[in-house]
MOPAC internal coordinates of N, CA, C and O (Angstrom, degrees):
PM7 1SCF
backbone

  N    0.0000 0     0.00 0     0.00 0    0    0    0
  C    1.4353 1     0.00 0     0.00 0    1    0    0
  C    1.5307 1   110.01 1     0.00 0    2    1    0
  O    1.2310 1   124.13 1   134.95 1    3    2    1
  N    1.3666 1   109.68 1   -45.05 1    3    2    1
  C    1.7016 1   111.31 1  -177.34 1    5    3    2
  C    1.6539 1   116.86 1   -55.30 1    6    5    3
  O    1.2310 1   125.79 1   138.69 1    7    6    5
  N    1.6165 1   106.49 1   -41.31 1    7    6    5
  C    1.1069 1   121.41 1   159.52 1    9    7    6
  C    1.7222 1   120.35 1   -27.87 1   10    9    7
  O    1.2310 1   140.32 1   121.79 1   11   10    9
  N    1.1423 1    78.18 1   -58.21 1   11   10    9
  C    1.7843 1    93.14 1  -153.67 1   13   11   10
  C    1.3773 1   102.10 1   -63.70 1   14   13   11
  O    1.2310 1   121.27 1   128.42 1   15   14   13
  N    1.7657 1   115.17 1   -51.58 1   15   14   13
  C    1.3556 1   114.30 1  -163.48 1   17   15   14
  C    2.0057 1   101.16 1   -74.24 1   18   17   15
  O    1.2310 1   122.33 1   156.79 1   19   18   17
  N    0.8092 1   113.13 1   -23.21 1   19   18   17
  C    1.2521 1   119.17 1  -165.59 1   21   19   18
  C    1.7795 1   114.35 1   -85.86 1   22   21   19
  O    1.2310 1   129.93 1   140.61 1   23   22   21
  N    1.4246 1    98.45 1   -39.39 1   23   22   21
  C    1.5492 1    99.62 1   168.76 1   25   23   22
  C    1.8608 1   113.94 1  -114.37 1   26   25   23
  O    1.2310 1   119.69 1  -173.38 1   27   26   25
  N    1.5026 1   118.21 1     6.62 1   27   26   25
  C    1.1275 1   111.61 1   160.25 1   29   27   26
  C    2.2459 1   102.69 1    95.85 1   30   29   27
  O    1.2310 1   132.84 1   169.49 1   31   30   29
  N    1.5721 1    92.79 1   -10.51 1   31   30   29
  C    1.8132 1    85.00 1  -177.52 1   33   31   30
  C    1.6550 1    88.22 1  -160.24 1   34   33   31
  O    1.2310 1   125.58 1   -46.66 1   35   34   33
  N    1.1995 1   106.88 1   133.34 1   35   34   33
  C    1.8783 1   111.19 1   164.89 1   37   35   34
  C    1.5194 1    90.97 1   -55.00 1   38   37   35
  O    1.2310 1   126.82 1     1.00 1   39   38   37
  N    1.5526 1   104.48 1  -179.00 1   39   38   37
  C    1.6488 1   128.71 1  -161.37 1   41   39   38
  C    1.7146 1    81.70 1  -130.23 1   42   41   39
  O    1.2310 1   109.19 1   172.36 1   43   42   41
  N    1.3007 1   137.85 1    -7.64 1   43   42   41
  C    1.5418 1   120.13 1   178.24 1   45   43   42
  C    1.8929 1    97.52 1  -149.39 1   46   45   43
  O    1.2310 1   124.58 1   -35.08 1   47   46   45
  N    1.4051 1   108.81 1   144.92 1   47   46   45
  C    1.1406 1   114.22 1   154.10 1   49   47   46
  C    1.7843 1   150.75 1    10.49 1   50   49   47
  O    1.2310 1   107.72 1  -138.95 1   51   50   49
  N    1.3898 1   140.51 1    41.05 1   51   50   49
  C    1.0796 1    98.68 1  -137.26 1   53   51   50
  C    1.4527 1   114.09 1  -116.46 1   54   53   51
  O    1.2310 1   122.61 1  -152.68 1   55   54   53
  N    1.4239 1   112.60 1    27.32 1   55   54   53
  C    1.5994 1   123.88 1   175.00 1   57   55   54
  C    1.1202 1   102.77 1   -40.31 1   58   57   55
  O    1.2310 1   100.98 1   132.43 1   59   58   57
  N    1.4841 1   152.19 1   -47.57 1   59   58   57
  C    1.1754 1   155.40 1   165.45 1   61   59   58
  C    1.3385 1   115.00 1   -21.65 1   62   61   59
  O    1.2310 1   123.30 1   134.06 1   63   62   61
  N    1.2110 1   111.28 1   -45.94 1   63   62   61
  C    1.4181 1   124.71 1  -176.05 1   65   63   62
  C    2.1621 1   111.01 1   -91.52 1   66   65   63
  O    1.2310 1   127.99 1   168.83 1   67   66   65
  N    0.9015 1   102.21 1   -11.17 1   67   66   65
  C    1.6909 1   119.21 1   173.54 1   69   67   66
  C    1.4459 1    99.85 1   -57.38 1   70   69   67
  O    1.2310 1   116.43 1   -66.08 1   71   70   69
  N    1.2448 1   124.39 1   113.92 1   71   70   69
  C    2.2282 1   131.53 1   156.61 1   73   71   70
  C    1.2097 1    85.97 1   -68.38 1   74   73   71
  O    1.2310 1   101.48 1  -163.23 1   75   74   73
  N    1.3244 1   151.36 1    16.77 1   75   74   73
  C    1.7945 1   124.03 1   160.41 1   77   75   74
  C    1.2876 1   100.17 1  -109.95 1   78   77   75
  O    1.2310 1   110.68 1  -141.42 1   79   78   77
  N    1.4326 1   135.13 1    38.58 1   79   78   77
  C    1.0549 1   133.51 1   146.30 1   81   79   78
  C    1.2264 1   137.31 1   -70.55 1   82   81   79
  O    1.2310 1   139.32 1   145.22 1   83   82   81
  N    1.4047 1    80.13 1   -34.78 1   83   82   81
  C    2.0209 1    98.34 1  -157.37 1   85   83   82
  C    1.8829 1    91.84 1  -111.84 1   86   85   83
  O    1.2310 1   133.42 1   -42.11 1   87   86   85
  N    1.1178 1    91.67 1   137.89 1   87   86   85
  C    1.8000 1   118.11 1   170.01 1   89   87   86
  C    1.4996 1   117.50 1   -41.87 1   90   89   87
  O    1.2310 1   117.26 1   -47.14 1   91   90   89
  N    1.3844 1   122.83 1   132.86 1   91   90   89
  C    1.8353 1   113.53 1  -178.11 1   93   91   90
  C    1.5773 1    96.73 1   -69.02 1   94   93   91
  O    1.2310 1   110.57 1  -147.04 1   95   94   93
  N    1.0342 1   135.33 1    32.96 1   95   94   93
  C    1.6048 1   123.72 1   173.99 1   97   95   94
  C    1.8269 1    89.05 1  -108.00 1   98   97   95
  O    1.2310 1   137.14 1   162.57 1   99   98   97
  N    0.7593 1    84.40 1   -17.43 1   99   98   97
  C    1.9189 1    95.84 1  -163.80 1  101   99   98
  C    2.0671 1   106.49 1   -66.40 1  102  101   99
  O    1.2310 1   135.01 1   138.95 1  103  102  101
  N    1.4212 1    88.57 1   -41.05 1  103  102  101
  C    1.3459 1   117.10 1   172.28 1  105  103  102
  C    1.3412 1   117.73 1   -40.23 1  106  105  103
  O    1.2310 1   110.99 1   115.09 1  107  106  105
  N    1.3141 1   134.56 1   -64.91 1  107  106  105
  C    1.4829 1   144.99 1  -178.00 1  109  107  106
  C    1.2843 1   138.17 1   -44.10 1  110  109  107
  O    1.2310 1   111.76 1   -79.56 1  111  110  109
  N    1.1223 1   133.13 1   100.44 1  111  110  109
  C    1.3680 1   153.28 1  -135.45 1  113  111  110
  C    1.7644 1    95.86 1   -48.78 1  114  113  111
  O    1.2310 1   118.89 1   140.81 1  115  114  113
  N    1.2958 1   119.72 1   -39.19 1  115  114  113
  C    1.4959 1   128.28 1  -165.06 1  117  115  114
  C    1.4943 1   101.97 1   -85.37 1  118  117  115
  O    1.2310 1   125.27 1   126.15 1  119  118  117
  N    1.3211 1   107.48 1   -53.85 1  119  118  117
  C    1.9246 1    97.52 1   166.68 1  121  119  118
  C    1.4705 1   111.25 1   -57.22 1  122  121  119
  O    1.2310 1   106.65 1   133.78 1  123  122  121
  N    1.0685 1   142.43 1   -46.22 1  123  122  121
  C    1.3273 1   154.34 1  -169.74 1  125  123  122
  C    1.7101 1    97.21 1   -48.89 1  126  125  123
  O    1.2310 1   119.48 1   109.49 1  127  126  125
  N    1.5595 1   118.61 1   -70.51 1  127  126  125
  C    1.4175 1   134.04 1  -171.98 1  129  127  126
  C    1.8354 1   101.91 1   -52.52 1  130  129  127
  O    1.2310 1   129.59 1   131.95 1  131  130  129
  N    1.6651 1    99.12 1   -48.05 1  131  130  129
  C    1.4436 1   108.16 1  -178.06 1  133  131  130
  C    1.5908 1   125.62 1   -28.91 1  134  133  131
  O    1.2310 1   142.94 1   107.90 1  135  134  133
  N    1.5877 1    73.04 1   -72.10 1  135  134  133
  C    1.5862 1   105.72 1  -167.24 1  137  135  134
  C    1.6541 1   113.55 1   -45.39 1  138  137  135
  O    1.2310 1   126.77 1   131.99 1  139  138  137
  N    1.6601 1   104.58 1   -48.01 1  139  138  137
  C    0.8241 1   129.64 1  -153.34 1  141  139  138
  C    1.9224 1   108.70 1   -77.96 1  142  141  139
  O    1.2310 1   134.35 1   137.45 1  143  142  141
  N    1.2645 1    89.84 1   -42.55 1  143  142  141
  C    1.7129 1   109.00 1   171.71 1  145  143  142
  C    1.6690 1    94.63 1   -55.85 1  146  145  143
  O    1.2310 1   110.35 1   128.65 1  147  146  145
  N    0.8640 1   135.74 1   -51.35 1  147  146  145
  C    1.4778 1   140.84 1  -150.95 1  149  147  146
  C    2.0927 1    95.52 1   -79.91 1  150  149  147
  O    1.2310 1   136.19 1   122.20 1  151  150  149
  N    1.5139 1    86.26 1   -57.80 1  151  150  149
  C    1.6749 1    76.86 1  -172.77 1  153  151  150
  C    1.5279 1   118.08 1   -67.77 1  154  153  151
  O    1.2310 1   115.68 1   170.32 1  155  154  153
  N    1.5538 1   125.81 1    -9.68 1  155  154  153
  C    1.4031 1   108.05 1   166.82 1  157  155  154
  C    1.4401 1   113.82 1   -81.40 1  158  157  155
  O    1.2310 1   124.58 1   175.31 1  159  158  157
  N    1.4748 1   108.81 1    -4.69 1  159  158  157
  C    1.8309 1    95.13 1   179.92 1  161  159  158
  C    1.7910 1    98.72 1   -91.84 1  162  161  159
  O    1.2310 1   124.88 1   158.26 1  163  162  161
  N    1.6851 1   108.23 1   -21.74 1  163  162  161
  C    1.4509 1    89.75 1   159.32 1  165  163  162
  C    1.0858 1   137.04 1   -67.31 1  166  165  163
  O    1.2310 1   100.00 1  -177.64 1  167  166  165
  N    1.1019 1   153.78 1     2.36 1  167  166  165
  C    1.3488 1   164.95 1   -22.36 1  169  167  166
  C    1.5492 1   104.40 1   134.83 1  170  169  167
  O    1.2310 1   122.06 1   105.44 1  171  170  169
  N    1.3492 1   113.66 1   -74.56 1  171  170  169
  C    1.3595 1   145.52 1  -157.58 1  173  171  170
  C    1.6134 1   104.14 1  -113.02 1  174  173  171
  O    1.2310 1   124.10 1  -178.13 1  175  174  173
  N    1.7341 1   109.73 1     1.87 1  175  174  173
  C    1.4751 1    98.22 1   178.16 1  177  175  174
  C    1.6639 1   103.11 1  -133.07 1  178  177  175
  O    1.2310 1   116.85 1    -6.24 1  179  178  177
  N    1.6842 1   123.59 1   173.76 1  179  178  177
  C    1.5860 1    93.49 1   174.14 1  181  179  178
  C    1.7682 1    75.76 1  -126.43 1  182  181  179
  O    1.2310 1   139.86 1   -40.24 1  183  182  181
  N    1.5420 1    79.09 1   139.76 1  183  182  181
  C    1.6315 1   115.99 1  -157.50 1  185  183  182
  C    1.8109 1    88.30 1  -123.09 1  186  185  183
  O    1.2310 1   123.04 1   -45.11 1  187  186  185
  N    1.4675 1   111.78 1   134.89 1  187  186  185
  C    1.3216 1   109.09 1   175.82 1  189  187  186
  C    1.7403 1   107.61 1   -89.94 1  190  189  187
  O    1.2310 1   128.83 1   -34.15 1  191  190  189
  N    1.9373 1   100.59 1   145.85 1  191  190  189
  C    1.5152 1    80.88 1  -160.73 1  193  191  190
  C    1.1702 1   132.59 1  -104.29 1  194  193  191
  O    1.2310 1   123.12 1  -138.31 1  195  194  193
  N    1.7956 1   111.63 1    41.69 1  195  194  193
  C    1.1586 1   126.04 1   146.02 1  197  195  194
  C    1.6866 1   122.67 1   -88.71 1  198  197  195
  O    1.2310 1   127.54 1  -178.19 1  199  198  197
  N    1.3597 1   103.09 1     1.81 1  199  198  197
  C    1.8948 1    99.53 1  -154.51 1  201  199  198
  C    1.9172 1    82.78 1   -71.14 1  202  201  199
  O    1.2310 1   124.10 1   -38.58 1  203  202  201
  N    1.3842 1   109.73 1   141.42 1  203  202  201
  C    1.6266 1   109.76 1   149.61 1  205  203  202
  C    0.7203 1   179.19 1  -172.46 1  206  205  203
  O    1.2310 1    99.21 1   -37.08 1  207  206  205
  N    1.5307 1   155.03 1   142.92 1  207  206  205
  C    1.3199 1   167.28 1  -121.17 1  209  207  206
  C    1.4023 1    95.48 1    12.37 1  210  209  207
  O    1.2310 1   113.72 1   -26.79 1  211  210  209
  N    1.6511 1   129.49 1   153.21 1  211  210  209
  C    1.0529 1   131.93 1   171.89 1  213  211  210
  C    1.3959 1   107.50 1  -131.31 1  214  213  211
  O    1.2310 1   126.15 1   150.33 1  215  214  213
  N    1.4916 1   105.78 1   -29.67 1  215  214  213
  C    1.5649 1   104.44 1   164.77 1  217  215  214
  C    1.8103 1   122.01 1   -78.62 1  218  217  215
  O    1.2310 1   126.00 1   -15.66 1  219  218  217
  N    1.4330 1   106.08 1   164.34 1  219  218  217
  C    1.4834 1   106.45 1   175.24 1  221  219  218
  C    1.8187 1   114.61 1    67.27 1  222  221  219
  O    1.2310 1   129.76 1  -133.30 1  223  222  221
  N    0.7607 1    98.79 1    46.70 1  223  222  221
  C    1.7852 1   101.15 1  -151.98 1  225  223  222
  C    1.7615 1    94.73 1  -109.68 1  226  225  223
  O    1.2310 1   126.17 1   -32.13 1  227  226  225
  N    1.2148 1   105.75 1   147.87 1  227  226  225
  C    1.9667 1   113.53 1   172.96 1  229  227  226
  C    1.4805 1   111.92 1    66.21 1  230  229  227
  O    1.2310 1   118.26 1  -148.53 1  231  230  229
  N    1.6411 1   120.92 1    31.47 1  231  230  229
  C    1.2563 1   143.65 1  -175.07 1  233  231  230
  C    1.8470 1   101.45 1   -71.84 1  234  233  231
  O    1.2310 1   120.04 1   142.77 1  235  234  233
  N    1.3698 1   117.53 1   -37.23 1  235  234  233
  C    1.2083 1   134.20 1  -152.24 1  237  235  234
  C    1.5593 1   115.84 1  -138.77 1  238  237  235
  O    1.2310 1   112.24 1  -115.81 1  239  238  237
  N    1.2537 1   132.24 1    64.19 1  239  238  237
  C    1.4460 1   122.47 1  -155.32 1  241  239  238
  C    1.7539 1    93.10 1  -111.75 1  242  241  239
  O    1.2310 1   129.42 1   -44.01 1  243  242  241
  N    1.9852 1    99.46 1   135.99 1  243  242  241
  C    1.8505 1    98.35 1   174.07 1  245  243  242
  C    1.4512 1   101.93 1   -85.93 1  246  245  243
  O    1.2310 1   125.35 1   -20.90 1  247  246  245
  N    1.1853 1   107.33 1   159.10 1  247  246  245
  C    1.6572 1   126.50 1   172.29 1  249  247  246
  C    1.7882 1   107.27 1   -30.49 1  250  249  247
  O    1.2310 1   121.30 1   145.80 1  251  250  249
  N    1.4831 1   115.11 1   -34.20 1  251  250  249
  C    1.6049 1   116.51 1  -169.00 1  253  251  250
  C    1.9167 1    96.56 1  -102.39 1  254  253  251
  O    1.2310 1   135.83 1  -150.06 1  255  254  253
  N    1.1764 1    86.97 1    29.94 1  255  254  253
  C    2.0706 1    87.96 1   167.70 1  257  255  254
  C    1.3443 1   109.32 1   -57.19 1  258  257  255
  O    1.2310 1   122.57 1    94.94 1  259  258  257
  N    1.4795 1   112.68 1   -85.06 1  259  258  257
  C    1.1181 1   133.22 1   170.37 1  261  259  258
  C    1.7977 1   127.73 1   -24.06 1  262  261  259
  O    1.2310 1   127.38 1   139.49 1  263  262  261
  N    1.2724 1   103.40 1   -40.51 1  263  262  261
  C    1.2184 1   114.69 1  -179.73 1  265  263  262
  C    1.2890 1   113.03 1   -97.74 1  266  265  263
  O    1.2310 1   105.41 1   170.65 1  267  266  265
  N    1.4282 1   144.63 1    -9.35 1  267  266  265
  C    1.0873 1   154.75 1   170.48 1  269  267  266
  C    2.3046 1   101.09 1   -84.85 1  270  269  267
  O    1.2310 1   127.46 1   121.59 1  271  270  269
  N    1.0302 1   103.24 1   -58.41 1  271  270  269
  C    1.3221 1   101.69 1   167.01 1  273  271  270
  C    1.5862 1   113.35 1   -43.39 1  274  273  271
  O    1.2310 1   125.50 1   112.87 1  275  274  273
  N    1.5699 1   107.03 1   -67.13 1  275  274  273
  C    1.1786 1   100.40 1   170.23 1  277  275  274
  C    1.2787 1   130.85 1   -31.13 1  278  277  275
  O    1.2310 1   116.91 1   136.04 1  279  278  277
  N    1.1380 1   123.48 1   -43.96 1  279  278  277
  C    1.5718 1   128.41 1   169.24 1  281  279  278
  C    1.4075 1   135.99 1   -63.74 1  282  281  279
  O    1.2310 1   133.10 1   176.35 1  283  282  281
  N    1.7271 1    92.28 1    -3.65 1  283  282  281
  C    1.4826 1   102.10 1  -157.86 1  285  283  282
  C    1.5406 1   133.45 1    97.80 1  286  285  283
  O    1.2310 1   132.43 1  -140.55 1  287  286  285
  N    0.7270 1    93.60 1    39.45 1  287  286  285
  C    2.0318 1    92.49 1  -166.36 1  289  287  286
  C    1.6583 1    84.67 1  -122.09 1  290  289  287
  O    1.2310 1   133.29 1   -33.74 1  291  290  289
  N    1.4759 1    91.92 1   146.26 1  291  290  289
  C    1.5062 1   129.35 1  -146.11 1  293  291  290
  C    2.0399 1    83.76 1  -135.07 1  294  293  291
  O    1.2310 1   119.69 1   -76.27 1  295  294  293
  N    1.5875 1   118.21 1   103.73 1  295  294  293
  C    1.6040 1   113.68 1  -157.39 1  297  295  294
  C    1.6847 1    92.35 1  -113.81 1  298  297  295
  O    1.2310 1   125.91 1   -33.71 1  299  298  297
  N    1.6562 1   106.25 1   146.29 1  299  298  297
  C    1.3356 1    88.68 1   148.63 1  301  299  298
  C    1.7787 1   109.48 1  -135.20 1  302  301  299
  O    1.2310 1   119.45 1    16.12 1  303  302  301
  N    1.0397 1   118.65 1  -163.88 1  303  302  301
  C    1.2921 1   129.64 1  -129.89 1  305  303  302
  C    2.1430 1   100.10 1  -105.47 1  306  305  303
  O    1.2310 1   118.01 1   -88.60 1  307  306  305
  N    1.3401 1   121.40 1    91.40 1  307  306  305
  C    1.5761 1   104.55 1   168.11 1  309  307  306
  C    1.3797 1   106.59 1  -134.19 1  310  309  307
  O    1.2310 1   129.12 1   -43.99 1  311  310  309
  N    1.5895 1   100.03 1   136.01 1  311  310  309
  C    0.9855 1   120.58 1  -155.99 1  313  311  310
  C    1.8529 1   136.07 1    35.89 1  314  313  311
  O    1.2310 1   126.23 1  -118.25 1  315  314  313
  N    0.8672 1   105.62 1    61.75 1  315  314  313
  C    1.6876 1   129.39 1  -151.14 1  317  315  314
  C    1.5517 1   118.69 1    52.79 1  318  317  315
  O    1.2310 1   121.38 1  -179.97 1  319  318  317
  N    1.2058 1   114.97 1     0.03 1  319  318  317
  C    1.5476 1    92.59 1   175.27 1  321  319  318
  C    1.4950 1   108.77 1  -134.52 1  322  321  319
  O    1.2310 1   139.56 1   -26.22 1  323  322  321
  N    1.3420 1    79.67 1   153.78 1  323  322  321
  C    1.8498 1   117.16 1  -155.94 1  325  323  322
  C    1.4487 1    96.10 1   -70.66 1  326  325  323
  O    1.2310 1   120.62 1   -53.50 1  327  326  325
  N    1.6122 1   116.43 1   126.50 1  327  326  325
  C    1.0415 1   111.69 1  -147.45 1  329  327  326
  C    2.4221 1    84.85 1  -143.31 1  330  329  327
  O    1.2310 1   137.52 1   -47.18 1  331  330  329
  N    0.9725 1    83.66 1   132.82 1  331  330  329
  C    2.4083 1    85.96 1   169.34 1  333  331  330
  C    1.1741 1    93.48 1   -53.56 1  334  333  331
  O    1.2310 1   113.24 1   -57.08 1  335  334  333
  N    1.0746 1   130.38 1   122.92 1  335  334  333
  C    1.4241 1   124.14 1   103.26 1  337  335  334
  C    1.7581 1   164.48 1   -76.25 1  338  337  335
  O    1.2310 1   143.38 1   159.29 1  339  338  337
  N    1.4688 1    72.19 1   -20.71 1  339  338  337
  C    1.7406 1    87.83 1   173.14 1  341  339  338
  C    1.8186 1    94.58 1  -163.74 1  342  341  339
  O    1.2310 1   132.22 1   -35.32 1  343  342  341
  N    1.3412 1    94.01 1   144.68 1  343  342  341
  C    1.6476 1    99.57 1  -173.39 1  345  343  342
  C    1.9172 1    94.81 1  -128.83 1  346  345  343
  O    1.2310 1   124.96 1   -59.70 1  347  346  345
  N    1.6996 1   108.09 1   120.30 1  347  346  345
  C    1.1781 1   124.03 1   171.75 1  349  347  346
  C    1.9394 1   117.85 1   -40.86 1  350  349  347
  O    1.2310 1   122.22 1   151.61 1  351  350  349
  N    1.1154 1   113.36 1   -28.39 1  351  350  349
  C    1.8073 1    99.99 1   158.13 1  353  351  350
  C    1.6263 1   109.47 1   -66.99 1  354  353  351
  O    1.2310 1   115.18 1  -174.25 1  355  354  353
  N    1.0886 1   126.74 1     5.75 1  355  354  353
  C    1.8094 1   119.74 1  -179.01 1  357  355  354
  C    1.8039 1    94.56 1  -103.32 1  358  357  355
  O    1.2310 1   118.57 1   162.70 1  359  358  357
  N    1.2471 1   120.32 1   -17.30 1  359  358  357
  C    1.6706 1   114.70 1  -165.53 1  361  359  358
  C    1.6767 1   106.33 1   -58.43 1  362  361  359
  O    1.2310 1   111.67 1   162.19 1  363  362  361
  N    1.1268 1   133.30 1   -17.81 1  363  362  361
  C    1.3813 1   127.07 1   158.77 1  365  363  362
  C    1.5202 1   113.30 1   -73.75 1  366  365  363
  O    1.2310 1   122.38 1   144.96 1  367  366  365
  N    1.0618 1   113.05 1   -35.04 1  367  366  365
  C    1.8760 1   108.72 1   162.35 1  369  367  366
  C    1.7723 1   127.00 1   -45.57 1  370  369  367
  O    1.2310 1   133.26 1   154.74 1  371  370  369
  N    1.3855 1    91.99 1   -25.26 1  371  370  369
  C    1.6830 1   103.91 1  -171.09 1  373  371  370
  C    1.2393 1   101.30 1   -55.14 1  374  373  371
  O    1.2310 1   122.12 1   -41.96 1  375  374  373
  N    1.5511 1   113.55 1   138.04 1  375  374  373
  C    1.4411 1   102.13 1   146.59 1  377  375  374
  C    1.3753 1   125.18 1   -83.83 1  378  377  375
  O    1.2310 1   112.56 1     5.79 1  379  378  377
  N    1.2495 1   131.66 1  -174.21 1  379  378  377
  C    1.4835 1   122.88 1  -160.08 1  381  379  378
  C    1.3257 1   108.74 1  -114.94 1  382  381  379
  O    1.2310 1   125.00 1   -68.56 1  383  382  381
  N    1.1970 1   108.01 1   111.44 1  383  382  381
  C    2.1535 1   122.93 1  -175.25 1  385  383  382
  C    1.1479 1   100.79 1  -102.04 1  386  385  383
  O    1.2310 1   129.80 1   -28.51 1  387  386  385
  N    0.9654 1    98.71 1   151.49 1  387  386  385
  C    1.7272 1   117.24 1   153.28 1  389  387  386
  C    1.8840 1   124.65 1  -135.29 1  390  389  387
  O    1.2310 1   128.54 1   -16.24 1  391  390  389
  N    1.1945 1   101.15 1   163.76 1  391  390  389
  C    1.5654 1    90.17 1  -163.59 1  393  391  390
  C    1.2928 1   148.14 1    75.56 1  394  393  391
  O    1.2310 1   115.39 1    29.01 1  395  394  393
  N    1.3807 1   126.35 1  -150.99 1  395  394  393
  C    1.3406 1   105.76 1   147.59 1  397  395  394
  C    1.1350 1   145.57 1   -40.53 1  398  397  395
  O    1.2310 1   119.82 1   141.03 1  399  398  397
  N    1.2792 1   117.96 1   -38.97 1  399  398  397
  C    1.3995 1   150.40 1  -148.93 1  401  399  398
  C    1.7144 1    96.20 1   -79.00 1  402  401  399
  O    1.2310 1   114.78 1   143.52 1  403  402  401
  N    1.4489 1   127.50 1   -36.48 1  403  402  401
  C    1.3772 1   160.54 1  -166.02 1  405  403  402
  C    1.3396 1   111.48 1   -63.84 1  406  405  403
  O    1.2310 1   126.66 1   133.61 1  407  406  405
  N    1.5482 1   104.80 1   -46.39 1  407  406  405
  C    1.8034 1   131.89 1  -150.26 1  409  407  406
  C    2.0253 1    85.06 1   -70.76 1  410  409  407
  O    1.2310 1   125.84 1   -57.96 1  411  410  409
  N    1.2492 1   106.38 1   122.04 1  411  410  409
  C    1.5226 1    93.70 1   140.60 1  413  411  410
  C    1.8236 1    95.52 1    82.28 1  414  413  411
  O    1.2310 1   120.10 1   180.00 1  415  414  413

């Protein structure tokens, strides 16, 4: 910041640091606490790094929610909305993991 005001431009990057990154769902005091509870046990836990989010979840649902569940679809979560990823008529498609390799 001292940078910036003083010579008119930071010396590194700092979109990172921009609140118009993140989504107004992102905003809400209860996702905020959520999220946040979750990422210090990620932190302190080893979490595979596809497994995800379980908190804050169904923030954002499209008109074909309902009907995509219905079918079986197994969703995960970008940028708040609940999105298929894998739909249970494909589970004979799987190939066969074990282990880690399995998770997710």
């Amino acid at each position: 910041m001292a940078e910036w005001i003083a010579d008119g431009s930071p010396s590194i990057d700092l979109r990172e640091a921009d609140i118009n990154r993140f989504h107004r769902h992102a905003f809400s005091k209860k996702y905020i606490v959520e999220r946040s509870n979750r990422q210090y046990i990620e932190v302190y836990d080893i979490v595979h790094p596809l497994e995800p989010p379980t908190v804050a979840r169904n923030l954002r649902l499209s008109p074909f929610h309902a009907r995509l569940q219905a079918l079986g679809a197994h969703f995960f979560e970008s940028a708040g909305w609940e999105r298929p990823q894998w739909f249970n008529s494909n589970k004979p498609l799987e190939p066969v993991r074990q282990g880690w390799a399995a998770r997710n």
